[in-house]
Backbone as CSV, one residue per row, in Angstrom:
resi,resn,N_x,N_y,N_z,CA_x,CA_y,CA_z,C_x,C_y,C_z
1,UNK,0.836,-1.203,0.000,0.000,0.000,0.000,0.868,1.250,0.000
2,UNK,2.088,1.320,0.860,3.387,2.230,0.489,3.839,2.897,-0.096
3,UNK,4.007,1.097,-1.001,4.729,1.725,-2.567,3.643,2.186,-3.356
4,UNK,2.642,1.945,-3.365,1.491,2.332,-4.171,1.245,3.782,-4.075
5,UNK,1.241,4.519,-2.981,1.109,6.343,-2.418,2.404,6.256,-3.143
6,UNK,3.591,5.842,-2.901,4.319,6.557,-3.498,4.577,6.522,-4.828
7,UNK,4.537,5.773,-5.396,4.193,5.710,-6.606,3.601,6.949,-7.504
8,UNK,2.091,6.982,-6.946,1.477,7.770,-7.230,2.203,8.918,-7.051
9,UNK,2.429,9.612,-5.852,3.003,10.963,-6.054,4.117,10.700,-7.026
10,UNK,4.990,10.071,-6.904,6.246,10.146,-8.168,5.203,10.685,-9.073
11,UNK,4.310,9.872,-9.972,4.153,10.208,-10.581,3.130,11.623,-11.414
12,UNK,2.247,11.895,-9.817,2.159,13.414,-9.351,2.834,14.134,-10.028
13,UNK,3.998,14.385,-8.905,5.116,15.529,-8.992,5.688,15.477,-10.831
14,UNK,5.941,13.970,-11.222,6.330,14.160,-12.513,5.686,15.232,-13.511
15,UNK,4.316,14.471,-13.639,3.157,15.444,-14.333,3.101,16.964,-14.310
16,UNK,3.402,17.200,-12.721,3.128,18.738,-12.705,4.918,19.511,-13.081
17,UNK,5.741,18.799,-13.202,7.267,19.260,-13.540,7.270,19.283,-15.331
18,UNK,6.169,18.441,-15.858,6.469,18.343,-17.144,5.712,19.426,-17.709
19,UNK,4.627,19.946,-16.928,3.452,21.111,-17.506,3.872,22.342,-16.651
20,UNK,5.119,22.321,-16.525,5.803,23.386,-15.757,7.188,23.957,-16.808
21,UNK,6.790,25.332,-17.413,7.644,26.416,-18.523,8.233,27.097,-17.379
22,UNK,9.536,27.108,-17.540,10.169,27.972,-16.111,11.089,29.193,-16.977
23,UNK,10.752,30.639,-16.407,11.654,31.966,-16.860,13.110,31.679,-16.328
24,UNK,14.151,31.434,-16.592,15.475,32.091,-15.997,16.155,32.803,-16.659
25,UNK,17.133,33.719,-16.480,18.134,34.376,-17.526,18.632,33.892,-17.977
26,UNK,18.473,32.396,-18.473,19.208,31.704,-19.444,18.704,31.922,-20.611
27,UNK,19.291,31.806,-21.784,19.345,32.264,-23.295,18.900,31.294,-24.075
28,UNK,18.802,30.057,-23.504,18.220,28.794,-24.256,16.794,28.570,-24.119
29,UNK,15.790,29.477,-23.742,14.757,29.352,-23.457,14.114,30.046,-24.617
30,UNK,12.981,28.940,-25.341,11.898,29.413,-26.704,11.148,30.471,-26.432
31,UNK,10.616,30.820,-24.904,9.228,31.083,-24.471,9.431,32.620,-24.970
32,UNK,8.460,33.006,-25.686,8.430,34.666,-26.352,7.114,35.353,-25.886
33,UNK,7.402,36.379,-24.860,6.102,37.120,-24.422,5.144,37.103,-25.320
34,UNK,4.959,36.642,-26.873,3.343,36.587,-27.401,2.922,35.227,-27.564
35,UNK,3.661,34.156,-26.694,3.036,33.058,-26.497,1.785,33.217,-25.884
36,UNK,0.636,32.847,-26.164,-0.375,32.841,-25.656,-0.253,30.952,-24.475
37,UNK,0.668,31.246,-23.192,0.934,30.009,-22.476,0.643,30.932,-21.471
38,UNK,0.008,29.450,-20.143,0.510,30.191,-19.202,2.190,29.667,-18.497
39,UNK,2.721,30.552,-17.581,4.004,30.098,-17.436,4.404,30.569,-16.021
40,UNK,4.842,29.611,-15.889,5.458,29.733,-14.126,7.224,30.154,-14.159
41,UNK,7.467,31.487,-14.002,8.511,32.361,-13.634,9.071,32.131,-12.417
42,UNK,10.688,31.860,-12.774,11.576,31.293,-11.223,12.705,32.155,-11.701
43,UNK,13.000,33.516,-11.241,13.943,34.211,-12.032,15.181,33.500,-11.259
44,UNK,15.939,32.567,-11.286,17.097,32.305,-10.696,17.899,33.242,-10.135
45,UNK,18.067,34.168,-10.854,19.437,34.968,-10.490,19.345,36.242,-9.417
46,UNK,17.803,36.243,-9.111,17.830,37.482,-8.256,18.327,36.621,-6.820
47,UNK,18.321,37.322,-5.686,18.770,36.843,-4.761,17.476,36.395,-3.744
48,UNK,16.530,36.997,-4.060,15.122,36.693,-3.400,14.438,35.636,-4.361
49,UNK,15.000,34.913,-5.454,14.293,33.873,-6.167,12.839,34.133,-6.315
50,UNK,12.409,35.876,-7.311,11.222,35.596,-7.681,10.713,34.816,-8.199
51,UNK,9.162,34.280,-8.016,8.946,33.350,-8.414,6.970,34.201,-9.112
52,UNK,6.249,33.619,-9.754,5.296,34.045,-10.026,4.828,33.148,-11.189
53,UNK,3.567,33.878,-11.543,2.486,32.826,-12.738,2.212,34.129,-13.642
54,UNK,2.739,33.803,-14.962,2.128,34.281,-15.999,1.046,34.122,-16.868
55,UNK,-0.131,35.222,-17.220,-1.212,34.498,-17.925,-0.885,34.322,-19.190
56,UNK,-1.891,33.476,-19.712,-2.506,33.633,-21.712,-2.562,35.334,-21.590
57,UNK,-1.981,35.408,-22.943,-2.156,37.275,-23.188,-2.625,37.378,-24.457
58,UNK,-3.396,38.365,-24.841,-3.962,38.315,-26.204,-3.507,39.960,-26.711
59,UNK,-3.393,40.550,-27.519,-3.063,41.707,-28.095,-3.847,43.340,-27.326
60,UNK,-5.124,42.794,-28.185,-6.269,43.809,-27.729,-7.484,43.354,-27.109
61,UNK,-8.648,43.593,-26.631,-9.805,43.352,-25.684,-10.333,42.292,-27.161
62,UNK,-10.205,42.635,-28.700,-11.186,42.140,-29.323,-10.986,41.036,-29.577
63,UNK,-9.317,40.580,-29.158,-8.893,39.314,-29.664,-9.044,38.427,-28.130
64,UNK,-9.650,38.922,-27.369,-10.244,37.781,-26.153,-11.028,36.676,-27.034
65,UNK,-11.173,35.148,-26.668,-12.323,34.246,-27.136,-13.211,34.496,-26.581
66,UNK,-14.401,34.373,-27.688,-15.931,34.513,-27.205,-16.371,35.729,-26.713
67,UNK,-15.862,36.336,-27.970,-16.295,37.955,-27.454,-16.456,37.970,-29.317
68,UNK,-17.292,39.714,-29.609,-18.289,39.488,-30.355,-18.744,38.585,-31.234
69,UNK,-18.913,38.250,-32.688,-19.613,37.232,-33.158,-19.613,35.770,-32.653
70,UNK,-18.389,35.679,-31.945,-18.361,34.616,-31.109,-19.276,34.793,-29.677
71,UNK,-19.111,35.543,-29.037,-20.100,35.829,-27.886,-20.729,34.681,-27.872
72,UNK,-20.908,33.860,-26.548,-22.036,32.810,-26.339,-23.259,33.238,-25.674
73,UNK,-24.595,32.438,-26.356,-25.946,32.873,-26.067,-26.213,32.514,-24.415
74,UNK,-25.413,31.767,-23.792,-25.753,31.025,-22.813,-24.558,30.427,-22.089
75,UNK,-24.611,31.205,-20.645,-23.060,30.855,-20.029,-22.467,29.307,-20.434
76,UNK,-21.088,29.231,-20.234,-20.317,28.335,-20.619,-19.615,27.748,-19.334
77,UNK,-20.464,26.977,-18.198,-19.936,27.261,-17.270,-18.669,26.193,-17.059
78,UNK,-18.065,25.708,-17.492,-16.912,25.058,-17.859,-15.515,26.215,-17.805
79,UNK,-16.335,27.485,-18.524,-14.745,28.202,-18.474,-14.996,29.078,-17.428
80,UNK,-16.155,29.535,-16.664,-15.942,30.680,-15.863,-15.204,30.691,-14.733
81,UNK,-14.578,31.701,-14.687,-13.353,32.015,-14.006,-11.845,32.341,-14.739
82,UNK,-11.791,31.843,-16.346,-10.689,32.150,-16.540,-10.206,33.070,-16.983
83,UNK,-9.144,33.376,-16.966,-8.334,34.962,-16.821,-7.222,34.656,-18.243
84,UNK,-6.921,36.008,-18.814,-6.470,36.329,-19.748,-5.867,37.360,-19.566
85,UNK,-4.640,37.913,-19.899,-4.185,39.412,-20.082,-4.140,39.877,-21.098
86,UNK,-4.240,41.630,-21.344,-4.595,42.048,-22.151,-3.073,42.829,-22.648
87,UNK,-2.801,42.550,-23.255,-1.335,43.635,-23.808,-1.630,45.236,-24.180
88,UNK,-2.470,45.758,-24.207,-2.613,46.881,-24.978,-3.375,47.583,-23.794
89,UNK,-4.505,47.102,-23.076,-4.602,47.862,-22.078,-4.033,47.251,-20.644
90,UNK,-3.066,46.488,-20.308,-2.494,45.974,-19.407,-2.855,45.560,-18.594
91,UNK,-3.986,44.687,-18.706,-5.327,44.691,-17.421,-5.557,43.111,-17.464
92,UNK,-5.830,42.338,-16.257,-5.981,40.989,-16.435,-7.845,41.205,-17.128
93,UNK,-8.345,39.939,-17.405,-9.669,39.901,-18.040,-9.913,38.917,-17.087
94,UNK,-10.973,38.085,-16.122,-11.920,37.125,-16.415,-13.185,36.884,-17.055
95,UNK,-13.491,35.551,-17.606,-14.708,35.481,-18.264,-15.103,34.592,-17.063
96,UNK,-17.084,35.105,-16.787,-17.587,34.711,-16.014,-18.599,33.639,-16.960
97,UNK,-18.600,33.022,-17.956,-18.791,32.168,-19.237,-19.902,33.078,-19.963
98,UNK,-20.049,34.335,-19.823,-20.591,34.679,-21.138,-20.016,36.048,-21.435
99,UNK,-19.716,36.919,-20.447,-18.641,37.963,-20.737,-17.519,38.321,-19.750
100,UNK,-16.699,39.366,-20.909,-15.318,39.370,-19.929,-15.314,40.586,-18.703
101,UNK,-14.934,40.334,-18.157,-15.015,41.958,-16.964,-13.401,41.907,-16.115
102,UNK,-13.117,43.158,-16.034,-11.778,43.131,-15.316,-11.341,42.205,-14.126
103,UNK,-10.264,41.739,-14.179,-10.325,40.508,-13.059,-9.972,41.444,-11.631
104,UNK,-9.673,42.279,-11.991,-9.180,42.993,-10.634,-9.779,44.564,-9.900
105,UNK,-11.250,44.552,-10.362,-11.894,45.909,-10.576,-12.232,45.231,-8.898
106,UNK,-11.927,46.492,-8.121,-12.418,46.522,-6.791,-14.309,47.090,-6.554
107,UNK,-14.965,46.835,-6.647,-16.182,47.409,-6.365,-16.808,47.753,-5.268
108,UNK,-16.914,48.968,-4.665,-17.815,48.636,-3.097,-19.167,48.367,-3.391
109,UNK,-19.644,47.638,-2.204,-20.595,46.933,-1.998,-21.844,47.919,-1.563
110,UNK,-21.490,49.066,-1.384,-22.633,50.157,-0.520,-22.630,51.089,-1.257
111,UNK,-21.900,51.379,-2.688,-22.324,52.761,-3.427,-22.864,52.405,-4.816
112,UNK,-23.973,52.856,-5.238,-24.408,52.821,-6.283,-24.457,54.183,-7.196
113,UNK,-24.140,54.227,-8.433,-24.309,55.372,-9.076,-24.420,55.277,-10.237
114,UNK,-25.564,56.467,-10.842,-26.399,56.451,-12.189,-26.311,57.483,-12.567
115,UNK,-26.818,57.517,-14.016,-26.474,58.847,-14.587,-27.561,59.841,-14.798
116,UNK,-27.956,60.897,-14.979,-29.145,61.426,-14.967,-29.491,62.055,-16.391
117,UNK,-30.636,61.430,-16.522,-31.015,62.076,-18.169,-31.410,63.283,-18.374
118,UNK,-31.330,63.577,-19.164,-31.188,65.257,-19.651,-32.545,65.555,-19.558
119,UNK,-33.040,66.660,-18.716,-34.897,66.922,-18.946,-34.429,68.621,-18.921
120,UNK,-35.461,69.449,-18.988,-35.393,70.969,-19.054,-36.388,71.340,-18.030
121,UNK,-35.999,72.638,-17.963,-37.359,73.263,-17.387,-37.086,75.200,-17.123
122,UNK,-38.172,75.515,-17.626,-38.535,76.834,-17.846,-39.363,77.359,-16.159
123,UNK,-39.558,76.568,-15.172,-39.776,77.023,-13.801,-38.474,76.915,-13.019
124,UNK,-37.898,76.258,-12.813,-36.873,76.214,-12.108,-36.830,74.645,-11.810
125,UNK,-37.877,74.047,-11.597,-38.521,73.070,-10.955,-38.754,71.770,-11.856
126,UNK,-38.072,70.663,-11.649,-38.320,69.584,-12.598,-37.567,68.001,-11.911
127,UNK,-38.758,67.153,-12.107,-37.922,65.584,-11.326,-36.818,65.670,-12.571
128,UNK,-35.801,64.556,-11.450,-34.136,64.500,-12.227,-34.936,62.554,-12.742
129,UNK,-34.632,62.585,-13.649,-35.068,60.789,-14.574,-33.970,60.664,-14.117
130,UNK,-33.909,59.130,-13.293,-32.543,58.431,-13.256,-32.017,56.984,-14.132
131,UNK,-31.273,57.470,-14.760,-31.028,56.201,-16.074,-30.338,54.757,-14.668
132,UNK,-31.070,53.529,-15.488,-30.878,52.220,-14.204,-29.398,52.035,-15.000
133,UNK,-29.355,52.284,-16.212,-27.752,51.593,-16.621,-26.746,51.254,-16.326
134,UNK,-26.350,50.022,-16.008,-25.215,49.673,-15.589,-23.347,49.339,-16.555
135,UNK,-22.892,50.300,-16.178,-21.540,50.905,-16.968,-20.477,50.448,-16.473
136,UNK,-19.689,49.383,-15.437,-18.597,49.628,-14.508,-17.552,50.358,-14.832
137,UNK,-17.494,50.256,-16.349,-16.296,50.966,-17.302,-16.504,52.666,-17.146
138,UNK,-17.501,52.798,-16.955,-17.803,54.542,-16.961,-18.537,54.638,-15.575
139,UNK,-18.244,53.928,-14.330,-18.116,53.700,-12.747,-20.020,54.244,-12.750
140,UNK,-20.603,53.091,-13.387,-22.494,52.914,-12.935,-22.172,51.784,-12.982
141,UNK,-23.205,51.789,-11.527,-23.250,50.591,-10.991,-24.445,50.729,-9.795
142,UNK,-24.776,49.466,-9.553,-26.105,49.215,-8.909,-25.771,48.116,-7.398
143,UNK,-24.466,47.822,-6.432,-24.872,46.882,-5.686,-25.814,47.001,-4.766
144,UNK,-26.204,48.518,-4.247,-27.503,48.527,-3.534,-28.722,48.185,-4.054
145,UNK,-28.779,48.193,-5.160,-30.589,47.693,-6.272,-31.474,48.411,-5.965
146,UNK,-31.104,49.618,-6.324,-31.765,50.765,-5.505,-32.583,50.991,-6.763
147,UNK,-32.243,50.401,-8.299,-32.864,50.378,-9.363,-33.166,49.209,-10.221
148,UNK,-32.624,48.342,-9.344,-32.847,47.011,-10.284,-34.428,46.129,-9.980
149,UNK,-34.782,45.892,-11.046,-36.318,45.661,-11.298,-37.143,46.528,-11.167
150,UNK,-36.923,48.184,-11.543,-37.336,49.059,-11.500,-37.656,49.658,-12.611
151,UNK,-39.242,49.759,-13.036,-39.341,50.145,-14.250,-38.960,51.515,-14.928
152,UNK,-38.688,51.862,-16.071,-37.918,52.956,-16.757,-39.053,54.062,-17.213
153,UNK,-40.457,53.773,-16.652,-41.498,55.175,-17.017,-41.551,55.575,-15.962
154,UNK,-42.471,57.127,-16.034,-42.620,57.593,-14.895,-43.785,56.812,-14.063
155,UNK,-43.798,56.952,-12.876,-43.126,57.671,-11.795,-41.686,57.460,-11.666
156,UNK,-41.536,55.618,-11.691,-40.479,54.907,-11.168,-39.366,55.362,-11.590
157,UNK,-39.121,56.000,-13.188,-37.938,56.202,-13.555,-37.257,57.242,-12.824
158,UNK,-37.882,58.040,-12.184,-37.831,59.125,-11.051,-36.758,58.774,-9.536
159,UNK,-37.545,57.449,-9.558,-37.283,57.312,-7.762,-36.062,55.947,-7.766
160,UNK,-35.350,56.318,-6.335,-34.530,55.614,-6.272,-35.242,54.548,-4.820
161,UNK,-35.515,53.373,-5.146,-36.119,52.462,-3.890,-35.095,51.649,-3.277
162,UNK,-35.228,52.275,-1.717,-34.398,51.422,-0.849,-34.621,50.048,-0.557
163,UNK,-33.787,49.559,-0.449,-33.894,47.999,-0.278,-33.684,47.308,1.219
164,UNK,-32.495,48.073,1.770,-31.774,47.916,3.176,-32.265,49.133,4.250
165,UNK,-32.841,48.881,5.423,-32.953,49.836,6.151,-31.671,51.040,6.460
166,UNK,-31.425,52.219,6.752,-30.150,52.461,7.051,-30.153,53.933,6.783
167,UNK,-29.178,54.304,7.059,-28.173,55.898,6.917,-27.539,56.239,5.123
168,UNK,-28.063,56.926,4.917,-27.595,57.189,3.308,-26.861,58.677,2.864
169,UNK,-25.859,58.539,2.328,-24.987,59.508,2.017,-25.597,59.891,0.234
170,UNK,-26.381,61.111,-0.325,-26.547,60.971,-1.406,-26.003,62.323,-2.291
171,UNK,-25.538,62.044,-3.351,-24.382,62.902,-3.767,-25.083,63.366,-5.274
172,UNK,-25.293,64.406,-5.604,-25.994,64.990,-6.612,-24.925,65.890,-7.516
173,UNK,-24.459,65.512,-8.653,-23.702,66.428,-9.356,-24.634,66.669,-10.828
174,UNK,-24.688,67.982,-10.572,-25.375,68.491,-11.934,-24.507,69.452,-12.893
175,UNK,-24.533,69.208,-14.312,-24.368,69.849,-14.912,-25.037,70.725,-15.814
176,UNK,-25.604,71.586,-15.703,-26.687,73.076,-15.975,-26.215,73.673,-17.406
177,UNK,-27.006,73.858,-17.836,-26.785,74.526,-19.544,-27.951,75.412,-19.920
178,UNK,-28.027,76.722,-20.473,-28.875,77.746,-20.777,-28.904,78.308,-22.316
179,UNK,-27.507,78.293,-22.803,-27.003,78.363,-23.743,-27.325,79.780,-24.204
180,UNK,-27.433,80.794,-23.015,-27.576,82.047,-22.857,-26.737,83.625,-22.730
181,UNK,-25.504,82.546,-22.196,-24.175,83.124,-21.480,-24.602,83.031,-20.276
182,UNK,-25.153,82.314,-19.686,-24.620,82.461,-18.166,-25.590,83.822,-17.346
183,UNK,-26.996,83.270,-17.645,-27.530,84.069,-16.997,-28.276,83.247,-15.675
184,UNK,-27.640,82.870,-15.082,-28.296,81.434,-14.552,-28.614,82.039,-12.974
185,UNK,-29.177,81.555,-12.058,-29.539,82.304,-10.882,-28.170,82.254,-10.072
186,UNK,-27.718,82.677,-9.217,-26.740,82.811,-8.516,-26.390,81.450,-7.487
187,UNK,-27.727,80.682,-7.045,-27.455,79.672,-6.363,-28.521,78.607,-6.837
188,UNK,-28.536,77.330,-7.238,-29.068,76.190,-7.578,-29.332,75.320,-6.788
189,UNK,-30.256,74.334,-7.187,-30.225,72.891,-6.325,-30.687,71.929,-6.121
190,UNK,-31.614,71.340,-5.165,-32.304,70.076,-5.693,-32.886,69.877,-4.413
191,UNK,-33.708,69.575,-4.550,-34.926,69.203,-3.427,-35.409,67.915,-3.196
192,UNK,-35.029,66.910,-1.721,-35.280,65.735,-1.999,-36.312,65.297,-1.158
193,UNK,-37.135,64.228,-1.911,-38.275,63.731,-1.187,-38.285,62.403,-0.879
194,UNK,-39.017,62.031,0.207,-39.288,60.529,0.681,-40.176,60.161,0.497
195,UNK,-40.877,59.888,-0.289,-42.246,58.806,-0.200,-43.230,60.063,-0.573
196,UNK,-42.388,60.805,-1.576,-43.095,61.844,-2.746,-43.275,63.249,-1.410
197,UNK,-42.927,62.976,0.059,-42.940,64.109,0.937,-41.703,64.686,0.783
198,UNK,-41.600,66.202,0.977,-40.683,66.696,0.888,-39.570,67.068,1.544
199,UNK,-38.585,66.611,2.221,-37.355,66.017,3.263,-36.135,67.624,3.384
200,UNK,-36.088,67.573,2.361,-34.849,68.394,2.358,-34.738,69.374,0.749
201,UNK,-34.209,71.015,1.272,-34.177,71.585,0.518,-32.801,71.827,0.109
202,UNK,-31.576,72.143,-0.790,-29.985,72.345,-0.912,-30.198,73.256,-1.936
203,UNK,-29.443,74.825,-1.388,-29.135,75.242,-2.645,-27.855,75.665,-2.165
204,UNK,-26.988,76.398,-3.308,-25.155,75.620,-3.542,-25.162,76.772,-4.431
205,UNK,-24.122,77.699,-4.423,-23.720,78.754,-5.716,-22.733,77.787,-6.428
206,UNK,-23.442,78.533,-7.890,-23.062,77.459,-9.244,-21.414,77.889,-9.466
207,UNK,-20.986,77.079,-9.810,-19.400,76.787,-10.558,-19.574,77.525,-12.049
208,UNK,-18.889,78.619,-12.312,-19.176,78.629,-13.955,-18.508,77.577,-14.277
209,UNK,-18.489,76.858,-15.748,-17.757,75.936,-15.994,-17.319,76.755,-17.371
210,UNK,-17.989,77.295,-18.649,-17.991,78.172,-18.872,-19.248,78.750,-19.713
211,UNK,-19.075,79.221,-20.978,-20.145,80.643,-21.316,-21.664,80.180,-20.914
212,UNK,-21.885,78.612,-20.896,-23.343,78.275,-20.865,-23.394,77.114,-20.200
213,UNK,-22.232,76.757,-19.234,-22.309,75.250,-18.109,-21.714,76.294,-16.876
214,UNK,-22.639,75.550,-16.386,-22.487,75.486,-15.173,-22.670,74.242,-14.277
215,UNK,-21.763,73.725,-13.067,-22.096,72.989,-12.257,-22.578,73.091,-10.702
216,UNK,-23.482,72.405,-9.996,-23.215,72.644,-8.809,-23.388,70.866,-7.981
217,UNK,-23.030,70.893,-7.212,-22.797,69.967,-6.545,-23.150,69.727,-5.023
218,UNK,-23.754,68.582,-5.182,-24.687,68.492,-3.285,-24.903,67.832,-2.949
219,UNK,-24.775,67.353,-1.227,-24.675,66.007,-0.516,-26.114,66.186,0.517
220,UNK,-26.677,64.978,0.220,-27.746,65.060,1.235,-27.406,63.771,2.297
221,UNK,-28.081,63.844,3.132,-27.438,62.477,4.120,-29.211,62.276,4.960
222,UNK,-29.765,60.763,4.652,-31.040,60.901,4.784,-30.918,59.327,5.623
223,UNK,-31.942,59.231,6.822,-32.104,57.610,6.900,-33.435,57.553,6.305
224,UNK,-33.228,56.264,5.903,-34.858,55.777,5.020,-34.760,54.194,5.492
225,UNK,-36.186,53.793,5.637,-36.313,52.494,5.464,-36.454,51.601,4.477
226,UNK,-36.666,50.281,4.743,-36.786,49.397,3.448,-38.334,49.862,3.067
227,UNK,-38.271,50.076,1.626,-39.459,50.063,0.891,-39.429,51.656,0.743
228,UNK,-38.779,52.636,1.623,-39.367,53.764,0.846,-38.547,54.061,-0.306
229,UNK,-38.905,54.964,-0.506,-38.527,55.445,-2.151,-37.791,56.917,-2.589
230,UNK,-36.780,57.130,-2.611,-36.385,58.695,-2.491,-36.259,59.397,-4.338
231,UNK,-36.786,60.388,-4.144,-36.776,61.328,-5.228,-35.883,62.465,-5.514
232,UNK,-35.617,63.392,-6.276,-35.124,64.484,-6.253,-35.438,65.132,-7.798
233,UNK,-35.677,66.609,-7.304,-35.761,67.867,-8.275,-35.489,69.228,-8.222
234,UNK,-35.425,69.722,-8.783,-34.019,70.813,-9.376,-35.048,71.773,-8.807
235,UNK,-34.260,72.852,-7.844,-34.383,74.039,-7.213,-33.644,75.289,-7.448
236,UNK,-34.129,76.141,-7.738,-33.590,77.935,-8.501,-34.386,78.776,-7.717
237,UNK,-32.871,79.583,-7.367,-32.854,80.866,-6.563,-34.013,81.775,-6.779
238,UNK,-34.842,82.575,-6.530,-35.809,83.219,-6.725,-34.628,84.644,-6.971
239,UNK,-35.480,85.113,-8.264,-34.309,86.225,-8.881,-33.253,85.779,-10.033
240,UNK,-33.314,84.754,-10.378,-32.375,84.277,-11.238,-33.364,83.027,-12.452
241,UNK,-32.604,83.235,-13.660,-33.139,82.609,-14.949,-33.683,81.203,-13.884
242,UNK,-34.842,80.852,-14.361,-35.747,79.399,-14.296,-35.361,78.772,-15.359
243,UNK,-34.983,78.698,-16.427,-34.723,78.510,-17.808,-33.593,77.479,-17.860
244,UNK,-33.539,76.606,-17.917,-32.008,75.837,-17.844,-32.597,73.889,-18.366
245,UNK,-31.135,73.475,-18.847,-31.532,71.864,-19.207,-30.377,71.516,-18.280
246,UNK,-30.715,70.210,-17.369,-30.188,69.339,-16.728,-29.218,68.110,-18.052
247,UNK,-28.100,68.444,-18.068,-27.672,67.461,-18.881,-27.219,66.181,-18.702
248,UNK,-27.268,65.183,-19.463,-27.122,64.012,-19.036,-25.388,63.410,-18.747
249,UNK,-24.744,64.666,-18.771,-23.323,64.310,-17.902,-23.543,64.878,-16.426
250,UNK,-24.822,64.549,-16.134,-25.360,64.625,-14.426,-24.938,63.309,-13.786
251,UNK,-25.037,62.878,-12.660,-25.070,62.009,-11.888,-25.538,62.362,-10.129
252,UNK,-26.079,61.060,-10.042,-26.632,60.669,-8.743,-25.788,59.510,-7.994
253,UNK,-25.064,59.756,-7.165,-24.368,58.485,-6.194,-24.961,58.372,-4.854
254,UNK,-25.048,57.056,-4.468,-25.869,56.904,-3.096,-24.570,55.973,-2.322
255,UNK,-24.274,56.500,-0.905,-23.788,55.554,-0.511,-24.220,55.193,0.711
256,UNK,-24.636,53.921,1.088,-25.031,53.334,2.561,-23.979,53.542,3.164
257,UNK,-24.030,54.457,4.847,-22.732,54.696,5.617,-23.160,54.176,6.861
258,UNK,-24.160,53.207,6.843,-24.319,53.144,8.238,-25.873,51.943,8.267
């Protein structure tokens, strides 16, 4: 029974020595960074004997497998998890078996953020539409689901619904356009509601950005429970142009702090 374990590992260890490509500064080695291998690196000669794992590398994002016309209709769950590097944007890839996403994108778990669609208004006064789109590449994202299964007409496209009881940090950046020169009221803002009641008023003197943008920017900090629903709409200084479009390089970020 002995020789039999050992056996086996001999022939273990063999297997994994033969599917083992090793880096050293030796000159007799084939292996050429556009091998698409992976390869286990033992730099001999440093004095700390780095050691490390190299991935499959492909050129550009388009030459990943199973990405467009290839794209699969229906995960592949055989490959998910595997990782690829990208040469051109220097970034590992995993495929989760139907698409690729950065293997190393850190995400928090408590901030969600969306973008806000462009609406106008000639009172001052107008709900902000919040687009549900999820972007990680252009940092939208949803782990609170503060929009997911949330339909895209009004009312809903309006409101952001809590899911988790709790303390909320909510961060409003608008970008304002008149296309007037800048006759815009002196202070802006946004007015937020709970359960369509009205919670909190913010107004903020605008940033020129220049002849016809302007930004302003504003943090509300609200507790809400599960199930209610928070809103927000655009507030102007009394004395200053009502006249302005909310553009859709707006955003809304929510973060649970508590």
């Amino acid at each position: 029974m002995k020789l039999l374990i050992c056996l086996i590992g001999v022939l273990l260890h063999g297997s994994l020595l033969n599917a083992q490509v090793t880096f050293t500064n030796s000159t007799t080695n084939n292996i050429v960074p556009a091998d698409q291998i992976m390869v286990y690196i033992d730099n001999a000669s440093e004095t700390t004997n780095i050691k490390g794992f190299g991935l499959p590398t492909v050129a550009t994002l388009i030459d990943l497998p199973y990405t467009g016309s290839n794209a699969p209709l229906t995960k592949i769950e055989a490959l998910r998890g595997m990782l690829m590097f990208v040469r051109s944007t220097g970034e590992a890839m995993v495929f989760d078996g139907l698409v690729w996403t950065k293997a190393f994108e850190v995400e928090a778990d408590n901030i969600s953020r969306f973008r806000i669609n462009s609406v106008s208004t000639t009172t001052g006064t107008v709900l902000l539409p919040i687009n549900n789109t999820i972007d990680k590449t252009n940092y939208l994202a949803d782990p609170l689901k503060l929009k997911t299964n949330v339909l895209t007409t009004s009312p809903n496209i309006n409101r952001l619904y809590i899911r988790q009881t709790g303390l909320y940090r909510v961060n409003v950046s608008l970008n304002l356009t008149n296309g007037s020169g800048g006759v815009f009221s002196s202070r802006l803002g946004a007015t937020m509601f709970v359960n369509d009641s009205k919670r909190f008023q913010l107004l903020e003197t605008i940033a020129n950005y220049d002849a016809n943008n302007n930004k302003v920017n504003l943090d509300f900090t609200v507790y809400a429970k599960q199930g209610d629903y928070l809103t927000l709409e655009t507030l102007s200084e009394i004395g200053g142009s009502a006249s302005f479009t909310v553009s859709n390089n707006s955003f809304v970020t929510v973060e649970k702090i508590l």
